[in-house]
MARPAFI-835290 format. One record per residue (C-alpha): residue number from 0; chain; y negated, z, x. Coordinates in nm, 4 decimals. Layout:
<atoms>
 num cadena       py       pz       px
 NUM      A        Y        Z        X
...
</atoms>
This chain:
<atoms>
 num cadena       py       pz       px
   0      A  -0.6365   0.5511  -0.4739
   1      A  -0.8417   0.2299  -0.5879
   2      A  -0.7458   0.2946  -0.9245
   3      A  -0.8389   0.6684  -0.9569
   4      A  -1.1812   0.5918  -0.8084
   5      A  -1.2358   0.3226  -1.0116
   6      A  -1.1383   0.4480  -1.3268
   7      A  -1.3605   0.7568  -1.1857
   8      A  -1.0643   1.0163  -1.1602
   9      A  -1.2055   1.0249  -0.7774
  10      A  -1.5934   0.9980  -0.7061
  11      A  -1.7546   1.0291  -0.3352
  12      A  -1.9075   1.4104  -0.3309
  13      A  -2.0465   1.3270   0.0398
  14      A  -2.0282   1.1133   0.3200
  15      A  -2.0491   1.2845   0.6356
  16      A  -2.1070   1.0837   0.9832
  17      A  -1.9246   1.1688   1.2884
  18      A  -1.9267   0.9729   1.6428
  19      A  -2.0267   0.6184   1.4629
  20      A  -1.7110   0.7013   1.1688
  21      A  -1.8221   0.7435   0.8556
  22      A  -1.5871   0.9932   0.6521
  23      A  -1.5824   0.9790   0.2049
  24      A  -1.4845   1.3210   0.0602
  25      A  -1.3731   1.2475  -0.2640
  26      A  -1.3606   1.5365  -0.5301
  27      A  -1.3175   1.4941  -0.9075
  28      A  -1.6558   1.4113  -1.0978
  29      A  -1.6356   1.7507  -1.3418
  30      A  -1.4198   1.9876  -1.4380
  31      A  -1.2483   1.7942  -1.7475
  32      A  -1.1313   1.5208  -1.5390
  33      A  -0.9778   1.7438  -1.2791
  34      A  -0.7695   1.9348  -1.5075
  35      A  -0.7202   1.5800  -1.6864
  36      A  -0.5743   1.4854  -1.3540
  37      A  -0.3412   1.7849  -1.2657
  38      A  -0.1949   1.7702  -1.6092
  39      A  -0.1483   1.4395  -1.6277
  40      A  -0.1581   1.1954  -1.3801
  41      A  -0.0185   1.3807  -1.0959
  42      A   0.3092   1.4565  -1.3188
  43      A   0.3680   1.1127  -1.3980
  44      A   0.3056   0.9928  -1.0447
  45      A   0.5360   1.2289  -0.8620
  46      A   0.7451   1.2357  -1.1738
  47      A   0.7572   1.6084  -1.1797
  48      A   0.6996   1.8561  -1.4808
  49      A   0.3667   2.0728  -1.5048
  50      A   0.5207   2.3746  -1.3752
  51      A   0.6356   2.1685  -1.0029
  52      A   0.3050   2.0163  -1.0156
  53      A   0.0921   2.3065  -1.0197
  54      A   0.3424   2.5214  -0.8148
  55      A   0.3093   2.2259  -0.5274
  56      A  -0.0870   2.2204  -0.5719
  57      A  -0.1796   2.5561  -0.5385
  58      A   0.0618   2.5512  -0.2040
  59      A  -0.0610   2.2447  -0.0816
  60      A  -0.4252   2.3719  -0.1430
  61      A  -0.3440   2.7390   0.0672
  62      A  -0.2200   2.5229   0.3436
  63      A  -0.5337   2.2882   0.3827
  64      A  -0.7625   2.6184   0.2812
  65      A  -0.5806   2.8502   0.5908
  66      A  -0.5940   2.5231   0.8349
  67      A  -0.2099   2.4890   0.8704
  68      A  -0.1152   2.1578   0.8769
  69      A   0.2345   2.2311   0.9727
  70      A   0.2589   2.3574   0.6449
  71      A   0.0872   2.0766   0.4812
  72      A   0.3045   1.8057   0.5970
  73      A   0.6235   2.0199   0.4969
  74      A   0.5099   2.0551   0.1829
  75      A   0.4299   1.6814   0.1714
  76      A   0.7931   1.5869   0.3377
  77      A   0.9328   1.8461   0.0542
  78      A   0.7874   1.6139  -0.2249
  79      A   0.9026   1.2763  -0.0570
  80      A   1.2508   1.4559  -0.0573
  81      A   1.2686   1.5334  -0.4028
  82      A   1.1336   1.1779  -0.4945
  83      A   1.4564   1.0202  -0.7005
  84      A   1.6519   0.7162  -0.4735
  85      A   1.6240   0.5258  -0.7925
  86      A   1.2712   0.4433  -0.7763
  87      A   1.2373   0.3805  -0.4290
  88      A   1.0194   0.0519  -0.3069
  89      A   1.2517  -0.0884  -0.0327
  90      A   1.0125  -0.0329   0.3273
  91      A   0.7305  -0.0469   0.1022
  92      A   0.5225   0.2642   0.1612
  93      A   0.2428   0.1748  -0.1869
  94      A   0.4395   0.4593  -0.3569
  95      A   0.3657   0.7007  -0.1334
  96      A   0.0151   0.6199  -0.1000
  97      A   0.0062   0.6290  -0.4785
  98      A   0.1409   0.9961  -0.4877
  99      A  -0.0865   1.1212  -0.2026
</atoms>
């Protein structure tokens, strides 16, 4: 997550403020660096091809969009699944965070 924001993949869009908690929602900066992103860097984090990456985005984006987050963390737990045993980190959870 450091990395995308700071090579500006990921910029702050607003900062709301909620009970003393500040909350960042982070967005792309323009449109070329989003569809930079979904081509790219998302396939070579998850390790998937286009096609599984933008099948699993536009899912993932319904379920946030309709407020199901039932669905959201099965489609999560569906990527983890598929995630090859080769590459995992022992209890380390950084790759996780990375593909997130």
């Amino acid at each position: 997550m450091a990395l995308l924001f700071q090579a500006g993949y990921l910029t702050i869009k607003k900062i709301t403020i909620a009970n003393r908690k500040e909350t960042f929602h982070l967005s792309y900066p323009n449109k070329e660096v989003r569809d930079s992103f979904l081509t790219y860097l998302f396939g070579e984090y998850s390790q998937k091809d286009i096609i599984f990456s933008s099948r699993f985005l536009k899912r993932i984006n319904e379920w946030v969009k309709a407020g199901d987050m039932n669905g959201f963390i099965e489609e999560i737990k569906s990527l983890f699944a598929s995630i090859p045993y080769h590459i995992f980190i022992g209890d380390r959870e950084a790759y996780y965070h990375t593909i997130i």
